[in-house]
C-alpha positions in Angstrom: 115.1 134.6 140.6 117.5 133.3 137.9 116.6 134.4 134.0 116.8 131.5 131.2 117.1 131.9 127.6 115.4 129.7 125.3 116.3 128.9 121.7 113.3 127.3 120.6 112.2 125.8 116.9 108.7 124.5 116.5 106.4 123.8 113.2 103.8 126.3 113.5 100.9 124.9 111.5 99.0 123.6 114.9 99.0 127.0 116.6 97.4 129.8 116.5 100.6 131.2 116.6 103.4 132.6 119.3 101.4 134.5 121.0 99.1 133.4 124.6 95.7 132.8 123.0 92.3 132.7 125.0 90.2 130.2 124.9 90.8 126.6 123.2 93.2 128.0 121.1 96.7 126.4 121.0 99.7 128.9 121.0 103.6 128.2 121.3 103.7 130.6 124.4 101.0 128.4 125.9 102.3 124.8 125.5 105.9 126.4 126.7 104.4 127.9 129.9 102.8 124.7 130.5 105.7 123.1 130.4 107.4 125.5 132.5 104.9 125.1 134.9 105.3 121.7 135.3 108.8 122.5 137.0 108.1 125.4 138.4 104.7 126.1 140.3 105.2 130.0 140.3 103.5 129.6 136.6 106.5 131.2 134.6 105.4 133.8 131.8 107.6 133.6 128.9 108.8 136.5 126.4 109.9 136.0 123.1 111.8 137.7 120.3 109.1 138.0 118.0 105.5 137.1 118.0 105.3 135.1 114.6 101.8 134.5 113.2 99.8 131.3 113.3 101.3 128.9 110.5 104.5 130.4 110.8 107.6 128.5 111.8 110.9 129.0 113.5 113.8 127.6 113.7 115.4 130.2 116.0 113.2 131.5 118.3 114.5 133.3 121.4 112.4 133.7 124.6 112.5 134.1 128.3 111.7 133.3 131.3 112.4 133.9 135.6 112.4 130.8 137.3 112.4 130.4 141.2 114.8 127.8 141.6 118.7 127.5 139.8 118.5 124.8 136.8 121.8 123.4 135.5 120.9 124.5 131.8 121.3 121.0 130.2 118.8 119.6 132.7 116.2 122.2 131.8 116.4 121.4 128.8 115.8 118.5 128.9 112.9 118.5 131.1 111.3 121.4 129.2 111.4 118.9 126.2 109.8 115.9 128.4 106.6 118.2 129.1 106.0 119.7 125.6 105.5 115.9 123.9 103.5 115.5 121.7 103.5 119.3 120.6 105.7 120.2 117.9 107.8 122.2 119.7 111.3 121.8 120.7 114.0 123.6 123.4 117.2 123.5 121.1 119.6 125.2 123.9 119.1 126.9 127.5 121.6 129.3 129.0 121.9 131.5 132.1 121.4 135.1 131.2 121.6 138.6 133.4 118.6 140.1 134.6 118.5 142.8 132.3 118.2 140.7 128.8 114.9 140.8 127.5 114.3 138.6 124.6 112.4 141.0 122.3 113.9 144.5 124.3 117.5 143.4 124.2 117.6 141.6 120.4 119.1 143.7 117.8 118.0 141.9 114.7 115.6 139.5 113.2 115.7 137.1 110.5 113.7 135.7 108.5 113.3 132.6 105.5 111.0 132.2 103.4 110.8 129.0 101.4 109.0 128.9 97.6 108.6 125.7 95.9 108.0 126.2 91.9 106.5 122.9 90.4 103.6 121.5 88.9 103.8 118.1 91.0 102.3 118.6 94.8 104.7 119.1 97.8 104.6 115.6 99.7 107.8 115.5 102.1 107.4 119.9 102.4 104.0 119.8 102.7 102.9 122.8 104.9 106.3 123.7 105.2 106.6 125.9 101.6 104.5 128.0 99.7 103.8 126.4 96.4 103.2 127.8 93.1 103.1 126.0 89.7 105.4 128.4 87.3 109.3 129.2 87.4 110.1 132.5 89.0 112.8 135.4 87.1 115.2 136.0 89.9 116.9 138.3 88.0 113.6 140.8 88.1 112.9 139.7 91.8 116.3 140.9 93.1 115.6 144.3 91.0 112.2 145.0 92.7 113.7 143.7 96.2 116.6 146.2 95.7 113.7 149.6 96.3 113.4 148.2 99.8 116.2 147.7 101.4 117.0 150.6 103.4 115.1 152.9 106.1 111.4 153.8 104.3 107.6 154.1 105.4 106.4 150.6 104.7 102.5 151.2 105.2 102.2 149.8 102.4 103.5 146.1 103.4 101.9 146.5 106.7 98.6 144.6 108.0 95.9 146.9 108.6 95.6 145.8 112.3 99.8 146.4 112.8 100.0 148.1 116.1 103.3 149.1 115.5 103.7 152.8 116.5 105.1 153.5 113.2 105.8 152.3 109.6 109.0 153.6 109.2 111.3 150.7 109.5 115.2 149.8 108.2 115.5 146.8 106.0 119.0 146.2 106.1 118.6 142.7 103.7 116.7 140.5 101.3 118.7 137.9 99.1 116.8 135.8 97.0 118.6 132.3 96.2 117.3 129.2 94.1 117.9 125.8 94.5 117.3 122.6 92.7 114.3 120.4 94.0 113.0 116.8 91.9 111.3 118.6 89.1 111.2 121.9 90.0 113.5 124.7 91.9 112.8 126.4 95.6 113.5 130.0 95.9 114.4 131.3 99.0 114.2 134.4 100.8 116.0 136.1 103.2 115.3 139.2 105.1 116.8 141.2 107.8 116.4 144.0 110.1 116.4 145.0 113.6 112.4 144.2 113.6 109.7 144.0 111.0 106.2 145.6 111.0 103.2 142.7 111.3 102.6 140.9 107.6 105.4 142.6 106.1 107.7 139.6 105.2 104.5 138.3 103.7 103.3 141.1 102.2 107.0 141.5 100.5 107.3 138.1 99.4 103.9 138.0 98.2 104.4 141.4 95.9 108.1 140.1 94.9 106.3 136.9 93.8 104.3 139.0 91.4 107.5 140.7 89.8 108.7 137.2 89.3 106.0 135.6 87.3 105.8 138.5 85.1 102.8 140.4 86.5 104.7 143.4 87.9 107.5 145.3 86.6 109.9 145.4 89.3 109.5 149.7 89.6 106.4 148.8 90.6 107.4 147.6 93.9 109.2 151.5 94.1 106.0 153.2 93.0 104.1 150.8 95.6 106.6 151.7 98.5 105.5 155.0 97.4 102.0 155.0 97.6 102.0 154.1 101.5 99.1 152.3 100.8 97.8 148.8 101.3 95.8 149.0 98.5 98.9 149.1 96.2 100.4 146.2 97.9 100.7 142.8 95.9 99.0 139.4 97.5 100.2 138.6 101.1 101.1 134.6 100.6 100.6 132.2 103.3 102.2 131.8 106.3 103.5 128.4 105.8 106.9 129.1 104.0 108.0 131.5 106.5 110.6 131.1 109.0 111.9 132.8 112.0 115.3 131.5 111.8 117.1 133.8 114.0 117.7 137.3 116.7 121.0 138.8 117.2 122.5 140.3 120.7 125.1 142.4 121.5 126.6 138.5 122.6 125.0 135.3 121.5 123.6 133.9 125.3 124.3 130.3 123.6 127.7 130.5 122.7 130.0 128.9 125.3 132.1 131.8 127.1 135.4 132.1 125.7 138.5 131.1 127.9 141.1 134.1 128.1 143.6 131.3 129.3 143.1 129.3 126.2 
């Protein structure tokens, strides 16, 4: 049975998120099996790169799946695309992989965005797709409290209370924080990266960062809350909806075109 890679994107604010739900409940992993099934009646199960929470979106979602029959890659897409309408999900690339590359097993890295509008005025065109809050942000501060986590540490403290992670200890290898002009206001944006993330913990970052940006935290607090291993000591988790799985890394990217030695 031949193994596709997906690259997927999809605006997560219908679903109940990535993963298969039971039930009425919409997941990504559900309308993309159905889809699949539509071309393939074995009822192909689909793995992904990361399980991203309802709300959340991605831009560079990685799955997989075995198929029975061989698919020129284009066509598959193309027919994968026909069968999720009107969901807002979409197949961005397909490629032929070897049977041992597991989406989430064989991924190296995962990365993340998360978006932050600052303005008084409402969202209207990024509606459901940022977090919003009304007052200007120090970056500055922000970048000094983000600096305390980058690195291998015990994040129970930024971790959901039903993580079933077998441990805490995880390597941040980045966060940069940026900002960007917006019609009367700025977005700041985050980005973090690491070879894979505990459940909540992009949230729970940006959500404590967020604090040491208006003013309400003095960025060694973030240290002393790393510290604590606690979730109490852990600032607000924001929303889902400015977060982003934007893209996993491989040992080779299964999208990029082979190179030609001849060339």
């Amino acid at each position: 049975m031949p193994r596709y890679a997906f690259l997927v994107e999809y605006h997560g604010g219908p679903f109940a998120g990535w993963q298969r739900q039971a039930g009425a409940l919409v997941s990504v992993q559900g309308v993309l099996e159905s889809a699949l099934a539509r071309l393939d009646p074995s009822g192909p199960l689909v793995a992904a790169a990361g399980r991203t929470d309802a709300g959340v979106h991605a831009t560079g979602q990685v799955a997989h799946a075995d198929l029975t029959r061989a698919w020129d890659p284009l066509r598959l897409m193309g027919a994968i695309n026909a069968h999720l309408r009107p969901h807002p999900v979409s197949v961005l690339a397909v490629a032929v992989v070897a049977d041992d590359f597991h989406a989430r097993f064989s991924a190296l890295e995962r990365r993340y965005l998360f978006r932050l509008l600052c303005r008084r005025a409402p969202a209207t065109h990024d509606r459901g797709l940022v977090w919003q809050v009304p007052h200007r942000l120090d970056l500055t501060a922000m970048r000094e409290g983000a600096a305390h986590l980058i690195g291998q540490h015990d994040f129970t403290t930024f971790r959901a209370a039903l993580c079933q992670a077998k441990s805490p200890v995880k390597t941040l290898d980045e966060i940069s924080i940026t900002e960007h002009p917006v019609p009367a206001g700025t977005e700041v944006r985050f980005f973090l990266r690491a070879r894979s993330f505990l459940h909540n913990q992009v949230r729970s970052i940006v959500g404590t960062l967020e604090r040491v940006g208006a003013g309400a935290w003095a960025p060694e607090q973030v240290k002393m809350a790393l510290g604590a291993r606690d979730r109490a000591a852990c600032g607000p988790v924001c929303p889902p909806q400015g977060l982003y799985l934007v893209g996993v890394g491989y040992p080779s990217d299964p999208f990029s075109p082979p190179v030609d030695p001849s060339a």
